[in-house]
N, C-alpha and C positions, 0 to 999 in steps of 0.2 A: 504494500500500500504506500503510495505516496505521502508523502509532508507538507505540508502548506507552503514552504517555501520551495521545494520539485513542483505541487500544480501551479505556485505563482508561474514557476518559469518555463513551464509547457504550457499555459495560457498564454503568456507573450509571445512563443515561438510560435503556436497557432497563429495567433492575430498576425504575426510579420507575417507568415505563409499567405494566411489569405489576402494581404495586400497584393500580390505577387497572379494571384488570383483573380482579383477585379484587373488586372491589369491583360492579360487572358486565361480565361480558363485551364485552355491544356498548355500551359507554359511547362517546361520539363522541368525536373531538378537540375540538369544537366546545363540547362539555361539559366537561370536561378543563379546556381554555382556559379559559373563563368560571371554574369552581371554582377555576383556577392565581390568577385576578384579585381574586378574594375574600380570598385568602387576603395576595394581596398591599396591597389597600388593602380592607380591613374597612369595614361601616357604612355602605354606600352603596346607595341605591335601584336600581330596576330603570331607568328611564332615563338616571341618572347610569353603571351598569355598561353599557349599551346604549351610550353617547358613545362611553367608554373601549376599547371592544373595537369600535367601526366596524362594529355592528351592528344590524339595526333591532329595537327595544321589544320588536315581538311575539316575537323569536328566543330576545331576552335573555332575557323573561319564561318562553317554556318552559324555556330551559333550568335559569334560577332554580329554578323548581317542581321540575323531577325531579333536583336537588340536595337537594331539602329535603325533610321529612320526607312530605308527599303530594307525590305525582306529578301532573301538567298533567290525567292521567287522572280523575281524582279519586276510581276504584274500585283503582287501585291505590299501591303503595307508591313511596315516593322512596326516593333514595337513602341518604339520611340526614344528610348531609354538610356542610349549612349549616339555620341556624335566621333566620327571618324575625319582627321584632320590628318594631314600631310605633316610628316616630323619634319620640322624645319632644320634640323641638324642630318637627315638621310630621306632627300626628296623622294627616294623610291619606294619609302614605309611609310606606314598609314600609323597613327596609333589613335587609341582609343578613349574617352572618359565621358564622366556620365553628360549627359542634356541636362536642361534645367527640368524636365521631368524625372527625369533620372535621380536628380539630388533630392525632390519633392517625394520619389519614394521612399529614397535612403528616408527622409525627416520624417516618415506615417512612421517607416519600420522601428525606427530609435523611440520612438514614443509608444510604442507596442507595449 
């Protein structure tokens, strides 16, 4: 049986979930994860987040896209969640961090 403070904090871990939730439905963990990893070191390319999370390029790179404002689909929409900019220090890489939607999530889920 649980302790009041283990259900405090599997109620907040619910609540962040379901944020994550309103934002679509079938959003993966997988997804989820990756956008948690953005949020926590900003500014990094799609195979530098692929090292970090022990995944391979082409995973990371879908899941990048359908965080961002177009989808891997390319007829439809992202999620909106992170914004993809040109690293000014390596014109050929993209790197990553959150939108101002994206930060607006991080603030529901801190308040969870």
């Amino acid at each position: 049986m649980l302790d009041r403070e283990q259900r405090r904090d599997l109620r907040a871990f619910r609540k962040a979930f379901s944020e994550f939730k309103e934002v679509s439905p079938i959003m993966t963990t997988a997804v989820i994860d990756m956008f948690l990893q953005v949020a926590l070191t900003p500014g990094k390319s799609v195979n530098e987040y692929a090292e970090l999370m022990g995944t391979p390029q082409s995973s990371a790179s879908r899941h990048l896209l359908d965080l961002s404002i177009v989808s891997r689909t390319r007829n439809k929409e992202g999620h909106g969640l992170l914004t993809r900019d040109v690293n000014t220090e390596n014109l050929q890489k993209n790197c990553y961090t959150l939108s101002p939607k994206g930060q607006r999530l991080v603030e529901r889920i801190l308040s969870a």
